[in-house]
VONU-170204 format. One record per atom (N, C-alpha, C): x, y, z. Coordinates in steps of 0.2 Angstrom, whole numbers, padded with zeros to 4 digits, always signed. Example, Ala and Ser with C-alpha at 12.3 -4.5 7.8 and 13.67 -1.06 7.14 Angstrom:
% VONU-170204
+0066-0028+0039;+0062-0022+0039;+0066-0016+0039;+0064-0011+0035;+0068-0005+0036;+0064+0000+0039;
% end
This chain:
% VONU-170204
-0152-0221+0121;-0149-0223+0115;-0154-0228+0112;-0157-0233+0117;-0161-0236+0112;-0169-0237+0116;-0173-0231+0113;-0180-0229+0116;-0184-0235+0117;-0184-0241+0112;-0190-0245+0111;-0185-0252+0117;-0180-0251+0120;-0180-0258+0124;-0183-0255+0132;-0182-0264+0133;-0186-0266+0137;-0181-0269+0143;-0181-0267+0150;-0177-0271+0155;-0181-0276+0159;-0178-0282+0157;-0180-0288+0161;-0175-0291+0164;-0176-0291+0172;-0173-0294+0174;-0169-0302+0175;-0166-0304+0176;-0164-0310+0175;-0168-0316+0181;-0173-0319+0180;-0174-0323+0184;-0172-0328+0188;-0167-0330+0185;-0164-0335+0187;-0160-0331+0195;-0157-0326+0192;-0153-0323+0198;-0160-0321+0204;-0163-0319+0200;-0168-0315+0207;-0171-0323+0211;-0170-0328+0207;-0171-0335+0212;-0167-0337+0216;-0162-0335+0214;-0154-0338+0219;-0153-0332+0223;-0153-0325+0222;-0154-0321+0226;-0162-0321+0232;-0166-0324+0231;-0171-0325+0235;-0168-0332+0239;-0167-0336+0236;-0164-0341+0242;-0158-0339+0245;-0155-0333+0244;-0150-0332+0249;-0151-0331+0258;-0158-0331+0257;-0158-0328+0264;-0161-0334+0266;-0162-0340+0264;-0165-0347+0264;-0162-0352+0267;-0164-0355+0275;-0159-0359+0276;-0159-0366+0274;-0153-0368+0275;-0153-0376+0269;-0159-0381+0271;-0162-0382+0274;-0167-0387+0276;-0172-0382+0274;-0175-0377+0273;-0181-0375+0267;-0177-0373+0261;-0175-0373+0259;-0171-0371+0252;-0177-0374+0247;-0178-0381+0248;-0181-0383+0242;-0189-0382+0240;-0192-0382+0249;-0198-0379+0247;-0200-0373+0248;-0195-0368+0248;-0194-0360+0246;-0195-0359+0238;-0189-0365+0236;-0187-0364+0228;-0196-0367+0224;-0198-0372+0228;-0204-0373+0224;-0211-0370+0226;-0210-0365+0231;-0215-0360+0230;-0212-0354+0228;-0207-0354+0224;-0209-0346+0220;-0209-0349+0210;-0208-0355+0212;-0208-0358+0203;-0217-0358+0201;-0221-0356+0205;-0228-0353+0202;-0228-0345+0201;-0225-0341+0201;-0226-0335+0202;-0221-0335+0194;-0214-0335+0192;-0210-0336+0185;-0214-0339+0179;-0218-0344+0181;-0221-0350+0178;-0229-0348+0177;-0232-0344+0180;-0238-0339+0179;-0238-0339+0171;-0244-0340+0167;-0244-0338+0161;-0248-0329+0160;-0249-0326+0167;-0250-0320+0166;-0248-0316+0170;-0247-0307+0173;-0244-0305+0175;-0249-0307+0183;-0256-0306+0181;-0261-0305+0186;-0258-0311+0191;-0257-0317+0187;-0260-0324+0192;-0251-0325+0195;-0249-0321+0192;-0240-0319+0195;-0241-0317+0203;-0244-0313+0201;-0245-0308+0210;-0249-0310+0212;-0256-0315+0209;-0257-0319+0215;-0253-0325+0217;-0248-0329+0214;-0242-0332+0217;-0238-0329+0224;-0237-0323+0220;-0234-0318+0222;-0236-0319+0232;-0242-0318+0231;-0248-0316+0237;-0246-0322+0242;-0246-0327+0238;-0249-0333+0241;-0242-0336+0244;-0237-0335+0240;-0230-0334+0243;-0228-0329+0249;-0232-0324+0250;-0229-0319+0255;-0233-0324+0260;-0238-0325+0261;-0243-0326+0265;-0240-0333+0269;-0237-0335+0264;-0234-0344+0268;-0228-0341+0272;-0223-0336+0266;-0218-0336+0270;-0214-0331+0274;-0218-0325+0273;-0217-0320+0275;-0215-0317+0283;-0218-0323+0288;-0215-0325+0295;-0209-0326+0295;-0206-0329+0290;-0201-0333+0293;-0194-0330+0288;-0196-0327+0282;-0192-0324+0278;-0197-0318+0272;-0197-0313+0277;-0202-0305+0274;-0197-0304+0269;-0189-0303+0268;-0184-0301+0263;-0186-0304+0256;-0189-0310+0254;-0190-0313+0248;-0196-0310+0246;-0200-0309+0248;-0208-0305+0244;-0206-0296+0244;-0202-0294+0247;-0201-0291+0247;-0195-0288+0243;-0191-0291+0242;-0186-0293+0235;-0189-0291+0229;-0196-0298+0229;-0199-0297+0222;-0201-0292+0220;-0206-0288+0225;-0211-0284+0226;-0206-0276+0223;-0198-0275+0224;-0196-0271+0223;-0194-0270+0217;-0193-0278+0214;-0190-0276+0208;-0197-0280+0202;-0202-0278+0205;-0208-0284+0199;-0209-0276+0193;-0207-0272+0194;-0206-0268+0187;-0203-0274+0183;-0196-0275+0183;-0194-0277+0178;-0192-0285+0179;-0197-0288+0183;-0197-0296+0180;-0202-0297+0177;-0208-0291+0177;-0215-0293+0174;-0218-0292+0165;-0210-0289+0162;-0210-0287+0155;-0209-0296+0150;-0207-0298+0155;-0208-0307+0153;-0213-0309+0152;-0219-0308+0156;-0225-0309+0154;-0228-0307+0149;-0226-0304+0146;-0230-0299+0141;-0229-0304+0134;-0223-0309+0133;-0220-0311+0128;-0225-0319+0129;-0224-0324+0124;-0227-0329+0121;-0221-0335+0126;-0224-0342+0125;-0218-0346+0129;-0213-0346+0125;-0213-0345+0118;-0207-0346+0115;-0202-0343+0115;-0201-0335+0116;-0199-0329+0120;-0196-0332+0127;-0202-0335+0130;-0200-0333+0137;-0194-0339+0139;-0193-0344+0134;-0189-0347+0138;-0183-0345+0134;-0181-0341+0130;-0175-0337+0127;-0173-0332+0132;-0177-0329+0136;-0175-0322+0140;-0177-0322+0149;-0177-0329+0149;-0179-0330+0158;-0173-0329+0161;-0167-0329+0156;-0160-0329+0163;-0154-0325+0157;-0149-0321+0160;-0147-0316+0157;-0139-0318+0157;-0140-0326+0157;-0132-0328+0157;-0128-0329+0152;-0130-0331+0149;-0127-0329+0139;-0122-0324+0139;-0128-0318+0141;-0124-0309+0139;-0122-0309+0145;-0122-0311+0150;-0116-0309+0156;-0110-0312+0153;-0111-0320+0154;-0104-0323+0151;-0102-0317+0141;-0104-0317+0139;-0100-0312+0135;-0098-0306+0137;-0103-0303+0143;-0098-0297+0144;-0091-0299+0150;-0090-0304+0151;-0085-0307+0157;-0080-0306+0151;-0082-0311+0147;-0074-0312+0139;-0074-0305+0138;-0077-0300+0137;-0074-0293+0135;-0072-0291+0138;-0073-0289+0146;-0071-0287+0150;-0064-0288+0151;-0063-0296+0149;-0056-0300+0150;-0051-0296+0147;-0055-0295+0141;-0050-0297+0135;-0049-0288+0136;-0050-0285+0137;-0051-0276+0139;-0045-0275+0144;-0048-0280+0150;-0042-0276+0156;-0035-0281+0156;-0035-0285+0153;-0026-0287+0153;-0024-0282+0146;-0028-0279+0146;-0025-0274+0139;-0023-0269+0143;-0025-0265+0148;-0024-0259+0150;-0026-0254+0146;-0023-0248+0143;-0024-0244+0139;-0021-0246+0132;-0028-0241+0129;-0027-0242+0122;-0024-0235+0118;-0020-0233+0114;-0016-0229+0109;-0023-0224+0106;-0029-0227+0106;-0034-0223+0103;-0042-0228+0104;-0047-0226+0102;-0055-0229+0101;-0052-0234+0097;-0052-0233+0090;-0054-0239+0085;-0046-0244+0089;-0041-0243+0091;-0039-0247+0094;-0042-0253+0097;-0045-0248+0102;-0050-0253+0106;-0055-0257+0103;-0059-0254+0098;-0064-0257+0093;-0062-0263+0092;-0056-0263+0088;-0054-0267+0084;-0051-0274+0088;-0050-0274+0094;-0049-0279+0099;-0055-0281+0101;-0059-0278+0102;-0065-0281+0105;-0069-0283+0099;-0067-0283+0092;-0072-0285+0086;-0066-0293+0087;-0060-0292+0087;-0056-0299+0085;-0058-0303+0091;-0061-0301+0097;-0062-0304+0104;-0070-0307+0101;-0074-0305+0099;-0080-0308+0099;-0079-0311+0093;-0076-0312+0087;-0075-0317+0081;-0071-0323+0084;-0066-0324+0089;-0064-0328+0095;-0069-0333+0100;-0073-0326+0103;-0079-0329+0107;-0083-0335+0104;-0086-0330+0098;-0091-0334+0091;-0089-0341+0092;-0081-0344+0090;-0080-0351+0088;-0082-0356+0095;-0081-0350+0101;-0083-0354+0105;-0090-0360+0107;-0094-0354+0103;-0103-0355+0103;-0106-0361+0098;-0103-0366+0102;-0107-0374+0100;-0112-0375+0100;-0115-0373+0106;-0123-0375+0108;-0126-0369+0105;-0133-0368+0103;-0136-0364+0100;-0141-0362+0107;-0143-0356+0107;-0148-0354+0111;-0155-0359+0110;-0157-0363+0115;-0164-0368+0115;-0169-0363+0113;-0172-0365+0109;-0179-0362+0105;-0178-0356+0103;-0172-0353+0099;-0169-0347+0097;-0174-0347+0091;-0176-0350+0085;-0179-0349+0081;-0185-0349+0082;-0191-0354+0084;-0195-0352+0086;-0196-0345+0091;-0195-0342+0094;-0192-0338+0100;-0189-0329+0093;-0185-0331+0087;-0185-0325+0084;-0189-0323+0079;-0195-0329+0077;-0199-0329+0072;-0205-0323+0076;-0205-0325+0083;-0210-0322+0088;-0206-0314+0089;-0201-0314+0088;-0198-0305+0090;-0202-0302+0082;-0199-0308+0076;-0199-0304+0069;-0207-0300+0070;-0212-0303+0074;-0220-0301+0073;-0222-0297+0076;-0218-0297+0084;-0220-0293+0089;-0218-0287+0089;-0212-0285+0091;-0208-0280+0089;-0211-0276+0082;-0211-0276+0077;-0212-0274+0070;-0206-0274+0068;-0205-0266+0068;-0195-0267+0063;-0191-0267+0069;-0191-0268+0073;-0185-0271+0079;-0181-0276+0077;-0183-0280+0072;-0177-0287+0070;-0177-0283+0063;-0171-0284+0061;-0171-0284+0051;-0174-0290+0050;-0177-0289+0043;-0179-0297+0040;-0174-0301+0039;-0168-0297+0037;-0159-0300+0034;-0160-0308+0040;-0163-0306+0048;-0159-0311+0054;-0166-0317+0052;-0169-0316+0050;-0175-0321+0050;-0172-0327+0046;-0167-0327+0042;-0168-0334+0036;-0163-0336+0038;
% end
């Protein structure tokens, strides 16, 4: 349905899923050896974090380099993007929390009488959710200025102004 995206995963989770197997007295210095490998300004110097990560902890917790290693398809499509991108699209909590409120507002409904039934509650559900949205995505504008150029017709111009 839509040929030109792109799947990145959420870092934030692949961080807290890597400390999961991490006990509480290394937690922190787990957590600050993988903040060079996210924090790489290229894919390359990533997987030598990557390396330099297995190498320290790999004795003592193989399951975290091995984690990465599985899914570095789709944490490496972050790299590719400018930092003003990358701090809009490092964590995928936003659109989870949005899809939780739909999901909500969906299943205390149970069945619906037709489609546009359901259309029509989930467009009155996200004009609800809207009012909620106080804080604005941190570096959203500079961050869409960088999609309008990258992408080419990916954004409409309508979303630039």
């Amino acid at each position: 349905m839509f040929p030109q995206a792109q799947v990145q995963l959420c870092l934030v989770h692949q961080v807290r899923a890597s400390l999961n197997y991490v006990s509480w007295k290394q937690r922190k210095a787990v957590a600050a050896d993988l903040q060079p490998i996210y924090r790489a300004s290229t894919v390359e110097e990533a997987e030598q974090r990557l390396d330099e990560l297995a190498t320290k902890w790999d004795g003592t917790y193989p399951t975290i380099s091995q984690m990465w290693r599985r899914n570095w398809e789709y944490l490496t499509p972050f790299f590719a993007y400018p930092a003003d991108i990358r701090k809009v699209i490092y964590t995928t909590n936003a659109i989870e929390s949005l899809n939780m409120s739909l999901r909500k507002v969906i299943k205390t409904r149970g069945s619906f009488p037709n489609q546009e039934a359901a259309l029509k509650l989930l467009y009155l559900a996200l004009e609800h959710i809207a009012k909620k949205w106080t804080t604005p995505v941190q570096n959203w504008k500079a961050a869409l200025q960088r999609f309008a150029i990258l992408p080419g017709e990916r954004v409409p111009k309508g979303e630039l102004m």
